[in-house]
N, C-alpha and C positions, 0 to 999 in steps of 0.2 A: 546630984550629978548633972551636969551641963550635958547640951546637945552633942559639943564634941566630945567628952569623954564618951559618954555611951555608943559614936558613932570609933571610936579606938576595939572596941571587943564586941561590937554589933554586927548586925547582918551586913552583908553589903556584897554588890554583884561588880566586880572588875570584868576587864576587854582588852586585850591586848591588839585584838587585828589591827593592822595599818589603818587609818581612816576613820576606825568606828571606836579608839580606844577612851576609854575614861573610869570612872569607877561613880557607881550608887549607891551612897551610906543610907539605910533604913537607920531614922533618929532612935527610935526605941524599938523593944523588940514585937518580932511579929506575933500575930494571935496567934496563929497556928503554921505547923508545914506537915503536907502532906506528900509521901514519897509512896510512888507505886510504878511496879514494875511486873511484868507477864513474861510467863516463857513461850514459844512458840513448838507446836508439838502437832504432829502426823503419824499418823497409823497404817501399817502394811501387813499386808495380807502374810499368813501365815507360810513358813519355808515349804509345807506337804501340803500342794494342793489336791491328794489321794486321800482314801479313809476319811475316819472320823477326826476331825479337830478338840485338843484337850480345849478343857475351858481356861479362857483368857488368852487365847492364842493368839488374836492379834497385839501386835508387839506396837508400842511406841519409839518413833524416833523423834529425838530431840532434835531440832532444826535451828535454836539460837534465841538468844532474846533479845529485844531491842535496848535501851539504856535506860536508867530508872526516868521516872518525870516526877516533877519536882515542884509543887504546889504551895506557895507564901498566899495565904490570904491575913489581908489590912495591918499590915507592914505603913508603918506610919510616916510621912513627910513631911519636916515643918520648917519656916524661915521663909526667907528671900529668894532660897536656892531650890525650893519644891518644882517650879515647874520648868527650869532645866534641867533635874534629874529626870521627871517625868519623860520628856524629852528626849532624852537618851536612852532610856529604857524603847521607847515608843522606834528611836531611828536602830536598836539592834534587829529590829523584827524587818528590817529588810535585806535583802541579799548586800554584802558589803558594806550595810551599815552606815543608810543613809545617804543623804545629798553628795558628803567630801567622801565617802566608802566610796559611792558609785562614778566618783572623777576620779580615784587613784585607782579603782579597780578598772576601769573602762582604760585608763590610759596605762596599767601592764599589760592587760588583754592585749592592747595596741601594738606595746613594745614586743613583746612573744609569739605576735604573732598567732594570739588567740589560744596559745596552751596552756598559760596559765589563765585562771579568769574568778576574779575572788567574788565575781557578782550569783555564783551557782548554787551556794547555801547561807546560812544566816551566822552571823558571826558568833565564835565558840567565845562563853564568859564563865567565868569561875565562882561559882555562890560559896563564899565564906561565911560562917557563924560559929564563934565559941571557939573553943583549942583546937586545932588539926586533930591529935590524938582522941576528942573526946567529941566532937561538936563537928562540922558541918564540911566538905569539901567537896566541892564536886564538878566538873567541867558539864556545862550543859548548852542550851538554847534560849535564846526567850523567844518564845513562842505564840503569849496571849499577856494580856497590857487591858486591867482594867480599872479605873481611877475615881474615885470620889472625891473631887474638890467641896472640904467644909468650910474655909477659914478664906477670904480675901481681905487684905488693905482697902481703906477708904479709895483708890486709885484705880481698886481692883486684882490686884496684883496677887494671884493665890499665894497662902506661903500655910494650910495644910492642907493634906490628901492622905487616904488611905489608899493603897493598892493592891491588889491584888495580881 
């Protein structure tokens, strides 16, 4: 199988936002993914603050949970194109998504008169892997960007990394 086919039904993280868009095909598949998620929970005092309390009286309230997080470790890179994927991955972890994020976001700000402002959270990307129905969808963040370059051209020029 070639680097393209495999990057056709392989992992890969897309971006739509204005400024910050592109897509990152991982060549082969990742080692692992790990997905965790917590619910947030409070406890209040029982409705009879008189008498004796049954046991387990204090009640939980459920309060919400935040969105799963979403954990690729050494997700492979390889080619010519390794470290402007890297790159990309590296410019979503800022508000607006980088250098051209933070000129189109600063210059709606401008135009709205500061009500819109795309520079206030981190640009939403889509991790795909496998069938919709069976395999991988999810709207998230990237958040953390951590890279081993193995492989450089005699020039230098990295062309593999693992990521994490």
């Amino acid at each position: 199988m070639t680097s393209f086919e495999g990057a056709m039904t392989g992992a890969k993280l897309v971006c739509l936002v204005p400024g910050a868009q592109g897509t990152v095909w991982f060549d082969f598949h990742p080692n692992d993914i790990i997905m965790a998620r917590s619910a947030n929970m409070s406890f209040r005092p029982t409705s009879s603050a008189n008498g004796p309390k049954p046991a387990g009286a204090s009640a939980s309230i459920f309060q919400g949970s935040a969105g799963s997080t979403i954990t690729i470790n050494k997700a492979l890179l390889t080619g010519l194109t390794t470290k402007p994927r890297v790159d990309t991955l590296l410019d979503w972890m800022s508000p607006g998504g980088g250098i051209l994020g933070a000129l189109i976001g600063g210059a709606i700000s401008a135009a709205t008169g500061g009500k819109v402002n795309l520079l206030s959270s981190l640009p939403s990307v889509t991790f795909s892997y496998g069938p919709p129905e069976m395999g991988f969808l999810y709207q998230t963040q990237v958040q953390s960007v951590t890279v081993n370059y193995t492989r450089f051209t005699s020039e230098g020029i990295p062309v593999r990394a693992f990521v994490n």
